[in-house]
C-alpha positions as CSV (number, residue, x, y, z in Angstrom):
1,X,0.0,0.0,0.0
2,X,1.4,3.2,-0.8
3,X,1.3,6.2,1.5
4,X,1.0,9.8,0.7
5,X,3.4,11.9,2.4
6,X,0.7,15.2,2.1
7,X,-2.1,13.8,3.8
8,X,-2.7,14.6,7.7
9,X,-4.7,12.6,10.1
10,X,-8.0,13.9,10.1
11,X,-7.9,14.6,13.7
12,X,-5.2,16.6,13.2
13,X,-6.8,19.1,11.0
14,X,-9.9,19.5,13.5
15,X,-7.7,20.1,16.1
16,X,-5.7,22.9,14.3
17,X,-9.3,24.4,13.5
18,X,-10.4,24.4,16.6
19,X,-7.1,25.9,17.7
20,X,-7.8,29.0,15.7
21,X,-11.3,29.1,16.3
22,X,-10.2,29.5,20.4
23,X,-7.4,32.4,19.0
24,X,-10.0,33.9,17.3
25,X,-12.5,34.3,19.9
26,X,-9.7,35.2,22.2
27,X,-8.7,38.0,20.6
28,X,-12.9,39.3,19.6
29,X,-12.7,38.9,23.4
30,X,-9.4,41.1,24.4
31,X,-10.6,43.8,21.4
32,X,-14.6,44.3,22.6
33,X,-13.7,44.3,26.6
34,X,-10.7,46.8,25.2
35,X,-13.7,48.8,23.5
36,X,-15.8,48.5,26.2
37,X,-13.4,49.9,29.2
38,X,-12.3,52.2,26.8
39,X,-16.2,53.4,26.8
40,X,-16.7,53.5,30.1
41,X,-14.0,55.8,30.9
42,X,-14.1,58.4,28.4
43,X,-15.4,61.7,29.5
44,X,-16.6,64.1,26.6
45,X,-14.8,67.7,27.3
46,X,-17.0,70.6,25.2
47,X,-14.2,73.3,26.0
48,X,-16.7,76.0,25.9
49,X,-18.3,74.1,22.7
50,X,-21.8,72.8,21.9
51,X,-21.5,69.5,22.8
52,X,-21.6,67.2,19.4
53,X,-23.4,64.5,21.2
54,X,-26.6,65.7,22.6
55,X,-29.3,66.1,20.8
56,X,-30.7,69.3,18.7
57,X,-34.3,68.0,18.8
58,X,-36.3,67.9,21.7
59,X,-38.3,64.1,22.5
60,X,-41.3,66.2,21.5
61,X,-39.8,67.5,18.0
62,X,-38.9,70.9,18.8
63,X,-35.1,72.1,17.2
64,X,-33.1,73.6,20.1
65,X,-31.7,76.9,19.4
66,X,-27.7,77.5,19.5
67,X,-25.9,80.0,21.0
68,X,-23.2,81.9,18.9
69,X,-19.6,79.9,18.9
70,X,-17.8,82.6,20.0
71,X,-17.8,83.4,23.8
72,X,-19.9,85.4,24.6
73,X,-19.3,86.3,28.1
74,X,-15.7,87.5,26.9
75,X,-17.0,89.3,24.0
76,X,-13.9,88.1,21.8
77,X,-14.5,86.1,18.6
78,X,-10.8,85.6,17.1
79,X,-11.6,85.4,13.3
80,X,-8.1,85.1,12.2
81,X,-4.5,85.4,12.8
82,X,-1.3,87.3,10.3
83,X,1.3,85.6,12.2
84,X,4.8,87.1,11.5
85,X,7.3,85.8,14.1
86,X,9.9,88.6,12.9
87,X,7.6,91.5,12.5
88,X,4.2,92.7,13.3
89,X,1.2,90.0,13.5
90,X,-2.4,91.1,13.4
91,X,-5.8,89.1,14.1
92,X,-9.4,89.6,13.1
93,X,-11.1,90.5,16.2
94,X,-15.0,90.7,16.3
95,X,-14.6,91.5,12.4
96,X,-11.5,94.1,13.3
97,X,-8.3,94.0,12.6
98,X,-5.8,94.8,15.6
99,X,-2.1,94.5,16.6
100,X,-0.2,94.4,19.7
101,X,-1.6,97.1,21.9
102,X,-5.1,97.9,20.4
103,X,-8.1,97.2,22.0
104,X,-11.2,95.2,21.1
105,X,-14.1,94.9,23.6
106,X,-12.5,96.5,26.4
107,X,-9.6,94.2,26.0
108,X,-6.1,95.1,24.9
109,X,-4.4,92.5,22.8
110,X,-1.6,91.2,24.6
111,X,0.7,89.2,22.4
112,X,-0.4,87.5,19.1
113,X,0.9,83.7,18.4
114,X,0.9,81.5,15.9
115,X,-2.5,79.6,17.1
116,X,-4.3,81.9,19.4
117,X,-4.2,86.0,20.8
118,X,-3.4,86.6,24.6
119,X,-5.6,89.6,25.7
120,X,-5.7,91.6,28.7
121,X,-8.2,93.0,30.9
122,X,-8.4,94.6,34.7
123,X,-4.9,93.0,35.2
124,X,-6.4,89.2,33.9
125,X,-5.1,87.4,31.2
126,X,-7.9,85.8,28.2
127,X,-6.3,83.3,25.9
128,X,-8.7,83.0,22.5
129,X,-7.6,80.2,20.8
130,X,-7.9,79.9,16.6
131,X,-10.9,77.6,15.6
132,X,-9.6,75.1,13.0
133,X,-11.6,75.2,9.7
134,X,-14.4,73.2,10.3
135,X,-14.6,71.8,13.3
């Protein structure tokens, strides 16, 4: 009787199958209690923001209404920022352009960066940061 050198006892093969069926699950397992922790302990920080993940309709059907982005208690909407790190930089302040030393809102503009505008008021420091296109 001749043998073939290829063939594998079938027990052989269900055991390999079942081998990487077990892996398999294993690693569903290790990925969806990953996901899961990962869930429980993330914490949603608006910044100021609307926050994305309630709801702008009311169970009864009514649309919510939204406040301007822009801070309003602060009075500041940063619109813009010409940064020159060797020379002057200007922003667009509530639809003004100022420099270093002008004043917008009863805030004078501290320092102008690269990102965001450092204003000063009654001795207090405001940082407005530059929203990124949209977000």
């Amino acid at each position: 009787m001749l043998k073939n050198k290829n063939l594998k006892p079938p027990h052989l093969d269900l055991a390999l199958c079942l081998l990487g069926l077990a892996v398999g699950f294993g690693i569903l397992h290790f990925i969806f209690t990953t996901i899961s922790s990962a869930e429980e302990q993330f914490a949603y920080n608006a910044k100021g923001k609307r926050d994305p993940f309630v709801s702008l309709v009311t169970p009864d059907g009514r649309l919510l209404s939204l406040d301007k982005e822009e801070d309003l208690s602060r009075g500041l909407s940063l619109e813009g920022i010409m940064y020159d790190k060797h020379g002057v930089s200007y922003a667009v302040v509530n639809a003004k352009v100022v420099k270093v030393g002008d004043e917008v809102s009863g805030y004078q503009v501290l320092k102008i960066e690269k990102e965001k505008v450092i204003f000063i008021k009654d001795s207090q420091p405001t940082v407005v940061e530059l929203k990124k296109e949209g977000l």
